[in-house]
Backbone and ligand atoms as CSV (ligand in chain L), in Angstrom:
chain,resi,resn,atom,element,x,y,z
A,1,UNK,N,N,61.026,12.464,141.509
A,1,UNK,CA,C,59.920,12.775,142.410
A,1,UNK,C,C,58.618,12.252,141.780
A,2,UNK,N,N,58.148,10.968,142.752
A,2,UNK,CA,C,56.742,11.180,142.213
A,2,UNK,C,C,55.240,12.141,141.764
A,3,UNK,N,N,55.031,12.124,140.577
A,3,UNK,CA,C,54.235,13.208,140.254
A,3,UNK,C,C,52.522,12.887,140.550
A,4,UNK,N,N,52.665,11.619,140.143
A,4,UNK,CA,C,50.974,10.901,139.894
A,4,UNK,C,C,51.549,9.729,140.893
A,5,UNK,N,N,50.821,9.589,142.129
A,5,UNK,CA,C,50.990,8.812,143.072
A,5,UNK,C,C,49.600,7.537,142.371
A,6,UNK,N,N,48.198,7.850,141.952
A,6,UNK,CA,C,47.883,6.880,141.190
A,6,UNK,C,C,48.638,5.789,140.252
A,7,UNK,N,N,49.571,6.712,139.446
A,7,UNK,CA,C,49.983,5.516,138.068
A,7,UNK,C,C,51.363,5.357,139.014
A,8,UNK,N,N,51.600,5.890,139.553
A,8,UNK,CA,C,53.375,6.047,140.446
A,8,UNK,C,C,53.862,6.376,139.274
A,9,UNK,N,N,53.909,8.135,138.539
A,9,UNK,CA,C,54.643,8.833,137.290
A,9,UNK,C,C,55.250,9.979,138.335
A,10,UNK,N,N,56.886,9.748,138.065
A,10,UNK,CA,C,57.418,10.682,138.341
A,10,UNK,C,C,57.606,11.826,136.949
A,11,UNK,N,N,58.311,12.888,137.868
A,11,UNK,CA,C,58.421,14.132,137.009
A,11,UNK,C,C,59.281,13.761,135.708
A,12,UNK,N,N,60.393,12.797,135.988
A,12,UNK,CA,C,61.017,12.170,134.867
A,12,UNK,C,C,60.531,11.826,133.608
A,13,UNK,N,N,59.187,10.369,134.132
A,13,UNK,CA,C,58.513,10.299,133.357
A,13,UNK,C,C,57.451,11.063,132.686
A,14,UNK,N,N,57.108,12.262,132.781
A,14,UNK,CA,C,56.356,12.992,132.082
A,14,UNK,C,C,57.337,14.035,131.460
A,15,UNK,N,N,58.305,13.824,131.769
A,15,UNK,CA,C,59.539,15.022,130.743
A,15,UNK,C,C,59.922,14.066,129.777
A,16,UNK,N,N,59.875,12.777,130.059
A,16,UNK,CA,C,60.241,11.756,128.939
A,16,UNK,C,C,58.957,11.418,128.152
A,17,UNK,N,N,57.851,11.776,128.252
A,17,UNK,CA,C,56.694,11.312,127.082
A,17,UNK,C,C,56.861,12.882,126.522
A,18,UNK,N,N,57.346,13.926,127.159
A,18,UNK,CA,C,57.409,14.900,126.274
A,18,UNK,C,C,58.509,15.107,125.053
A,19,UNK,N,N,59.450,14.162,125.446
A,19,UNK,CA,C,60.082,14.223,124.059
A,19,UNK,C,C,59.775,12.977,123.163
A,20,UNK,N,N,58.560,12.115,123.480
A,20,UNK,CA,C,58.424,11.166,122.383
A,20,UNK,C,C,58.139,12.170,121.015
A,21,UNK,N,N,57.980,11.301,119.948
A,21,UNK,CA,C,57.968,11.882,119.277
A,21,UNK,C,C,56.865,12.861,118.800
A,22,UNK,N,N,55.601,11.932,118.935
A,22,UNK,CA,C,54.220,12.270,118.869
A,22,UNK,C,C,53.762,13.193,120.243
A,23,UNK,N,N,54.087,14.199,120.509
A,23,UNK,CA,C,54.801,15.597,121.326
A,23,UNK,C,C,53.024,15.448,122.410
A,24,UNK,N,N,52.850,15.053,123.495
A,24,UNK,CA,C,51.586,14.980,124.030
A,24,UNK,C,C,51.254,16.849,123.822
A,25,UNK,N,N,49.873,16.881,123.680
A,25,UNK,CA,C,49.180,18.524,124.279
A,25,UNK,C,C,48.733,18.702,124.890
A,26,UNK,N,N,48.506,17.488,126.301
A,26,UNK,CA,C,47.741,17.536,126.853
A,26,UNK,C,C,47.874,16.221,128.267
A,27,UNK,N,N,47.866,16.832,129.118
A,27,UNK,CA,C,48.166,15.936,130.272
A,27,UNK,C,C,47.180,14.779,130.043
A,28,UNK,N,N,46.377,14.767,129.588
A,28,UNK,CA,C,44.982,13.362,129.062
A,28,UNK,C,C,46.513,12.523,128.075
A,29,UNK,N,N,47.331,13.399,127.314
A,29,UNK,CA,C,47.901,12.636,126.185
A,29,UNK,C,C,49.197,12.342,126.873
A,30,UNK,N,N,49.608,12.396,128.000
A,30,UNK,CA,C,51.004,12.358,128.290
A,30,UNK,C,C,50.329,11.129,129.361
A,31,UNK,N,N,49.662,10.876,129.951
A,31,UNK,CA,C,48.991,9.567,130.460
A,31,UNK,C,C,49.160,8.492,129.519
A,32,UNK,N,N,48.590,8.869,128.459
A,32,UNK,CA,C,48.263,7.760,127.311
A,32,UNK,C,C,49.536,7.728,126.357
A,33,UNK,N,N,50.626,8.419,126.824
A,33,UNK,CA,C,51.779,8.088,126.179
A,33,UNK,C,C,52.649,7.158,126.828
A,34,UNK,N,N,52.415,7.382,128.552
A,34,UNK,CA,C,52.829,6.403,129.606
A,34,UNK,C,C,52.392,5.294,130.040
A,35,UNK,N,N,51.167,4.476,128.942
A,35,UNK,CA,C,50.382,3.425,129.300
A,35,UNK,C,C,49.522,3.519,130.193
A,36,UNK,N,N,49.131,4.177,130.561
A,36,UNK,CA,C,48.139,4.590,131.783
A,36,UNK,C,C,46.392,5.650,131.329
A,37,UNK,N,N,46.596,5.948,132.284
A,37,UNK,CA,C,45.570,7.262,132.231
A,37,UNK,C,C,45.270,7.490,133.514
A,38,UNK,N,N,44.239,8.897,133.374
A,38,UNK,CA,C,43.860,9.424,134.836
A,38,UNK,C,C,43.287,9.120,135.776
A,39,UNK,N,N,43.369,8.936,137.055
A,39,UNK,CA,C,42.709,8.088,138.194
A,39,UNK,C,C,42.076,9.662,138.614
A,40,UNK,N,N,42.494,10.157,139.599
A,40,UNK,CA,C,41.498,11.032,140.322
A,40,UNK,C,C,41.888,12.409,139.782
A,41,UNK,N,N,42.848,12.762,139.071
A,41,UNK,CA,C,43.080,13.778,138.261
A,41,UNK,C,C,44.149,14.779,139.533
A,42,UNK,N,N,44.101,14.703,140.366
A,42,UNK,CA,C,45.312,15.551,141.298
A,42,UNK,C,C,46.286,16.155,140.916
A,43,UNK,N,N,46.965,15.166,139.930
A,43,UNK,CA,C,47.921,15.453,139.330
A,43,UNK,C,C,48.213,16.134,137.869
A,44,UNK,N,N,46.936,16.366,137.460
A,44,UNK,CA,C,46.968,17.078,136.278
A,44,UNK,C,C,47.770,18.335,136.111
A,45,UNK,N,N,47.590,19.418,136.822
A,45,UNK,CA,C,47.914,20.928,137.020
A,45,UNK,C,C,49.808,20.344,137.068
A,46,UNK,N,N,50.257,18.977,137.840
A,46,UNK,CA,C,51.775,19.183,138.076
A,46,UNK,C,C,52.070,18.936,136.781
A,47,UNK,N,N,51.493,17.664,136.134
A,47,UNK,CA,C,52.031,17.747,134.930
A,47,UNK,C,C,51.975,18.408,133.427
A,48,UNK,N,N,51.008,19.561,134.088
A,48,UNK,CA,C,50.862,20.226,132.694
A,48,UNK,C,C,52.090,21.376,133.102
A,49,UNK,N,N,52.225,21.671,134.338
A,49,UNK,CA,C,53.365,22.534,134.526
A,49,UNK,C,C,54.903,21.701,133.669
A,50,UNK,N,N,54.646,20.666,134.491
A,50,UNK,CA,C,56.493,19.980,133.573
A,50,UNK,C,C,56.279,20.213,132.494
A,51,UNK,N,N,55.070,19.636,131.818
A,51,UNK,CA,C,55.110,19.794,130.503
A,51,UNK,C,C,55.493,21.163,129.824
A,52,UNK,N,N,54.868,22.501,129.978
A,52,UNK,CA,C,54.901,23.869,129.316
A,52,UNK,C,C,56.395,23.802,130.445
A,53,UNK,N,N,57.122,23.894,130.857
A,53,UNK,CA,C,58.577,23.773,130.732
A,53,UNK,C,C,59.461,22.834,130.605
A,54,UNK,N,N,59.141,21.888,130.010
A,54,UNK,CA,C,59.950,20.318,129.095
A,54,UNK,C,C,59.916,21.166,127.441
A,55,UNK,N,N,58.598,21.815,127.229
A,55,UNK,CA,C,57.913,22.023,125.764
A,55,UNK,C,C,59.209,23.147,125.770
A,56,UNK,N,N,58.608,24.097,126.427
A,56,UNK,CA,C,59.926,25.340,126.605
A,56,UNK,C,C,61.089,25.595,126.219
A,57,UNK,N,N,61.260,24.454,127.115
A,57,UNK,CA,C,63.160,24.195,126.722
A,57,UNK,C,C,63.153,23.637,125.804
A,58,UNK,N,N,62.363,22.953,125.214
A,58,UNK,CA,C,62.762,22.404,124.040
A,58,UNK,C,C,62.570,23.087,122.959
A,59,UNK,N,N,61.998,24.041,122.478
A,59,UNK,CA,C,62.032,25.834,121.876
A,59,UNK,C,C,62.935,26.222,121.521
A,60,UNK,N,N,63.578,26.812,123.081
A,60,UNK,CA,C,64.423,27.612,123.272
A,60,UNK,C,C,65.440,26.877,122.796
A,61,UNK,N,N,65.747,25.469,123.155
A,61,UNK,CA,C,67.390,24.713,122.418
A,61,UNK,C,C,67.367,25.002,121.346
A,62,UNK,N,N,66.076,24.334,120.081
A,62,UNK,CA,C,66.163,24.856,118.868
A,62,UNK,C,C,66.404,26.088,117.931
A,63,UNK,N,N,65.790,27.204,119.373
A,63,UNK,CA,C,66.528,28.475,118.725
A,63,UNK,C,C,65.367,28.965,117.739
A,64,UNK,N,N,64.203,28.291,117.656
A,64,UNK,CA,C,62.822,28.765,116.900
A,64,UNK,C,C,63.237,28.446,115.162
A,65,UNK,N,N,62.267,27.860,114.691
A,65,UNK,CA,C,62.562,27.514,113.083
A,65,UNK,C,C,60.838,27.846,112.434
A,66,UNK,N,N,61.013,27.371,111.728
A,66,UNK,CA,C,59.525,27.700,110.670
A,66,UNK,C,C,58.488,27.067,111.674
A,67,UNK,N,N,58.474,25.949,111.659
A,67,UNK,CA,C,57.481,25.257,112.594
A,67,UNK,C,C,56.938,26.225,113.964
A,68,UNK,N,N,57.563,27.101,114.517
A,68,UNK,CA,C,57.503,27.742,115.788
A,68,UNK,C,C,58.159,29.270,115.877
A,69,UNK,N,N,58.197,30.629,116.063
A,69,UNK,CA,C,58.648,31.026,115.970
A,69,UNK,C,C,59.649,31.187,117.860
A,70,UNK,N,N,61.310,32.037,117.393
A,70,UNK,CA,C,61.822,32.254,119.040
A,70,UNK,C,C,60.782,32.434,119.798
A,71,UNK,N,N,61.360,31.816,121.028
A,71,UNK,CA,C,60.415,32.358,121.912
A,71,UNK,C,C,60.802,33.718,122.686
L,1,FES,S1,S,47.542,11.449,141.290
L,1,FES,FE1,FE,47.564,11.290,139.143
L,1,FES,S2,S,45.634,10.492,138.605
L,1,FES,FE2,FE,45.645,10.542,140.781
């Protein structure tokens, strides 16, 4: 599903800059992980949602270690 009809970023692609390595914090950084950046901003609020549940699950798989505690 397209998320950012500006850059044409689907929901895919912003669950996939969330597991690069360099972990975006910030929908400004998950643009700039996808070669792009923000046109009229619309889409900010969707992708900060994927993001805090891409980030989530990715927590919860690990099961919480020093870096983070369970969630
Ligand atoms: S819809 Fe994403 S910047 Fe416009």
């Amino acid at each position: 599903m397209i998320v950012c009809s500006c850059n044409v970023l689907t929901d895919h692609d912003v669950r996939t800059a969330c597991q690069a390595e360099t972990r975006p914090r910030s929908a400004g950084q998950v643009y700039g992980c996808l070669g792009c950046s923000a046109q009229c901003g619309r889409c900010a609020r969707t992708i900060r949602k994927i993001m805090d549940e891409a980030l989530g699950a990715a927590e919860a798989a690990c099961g919480g270690c020093s870096g983070h505690p369970k969630p």
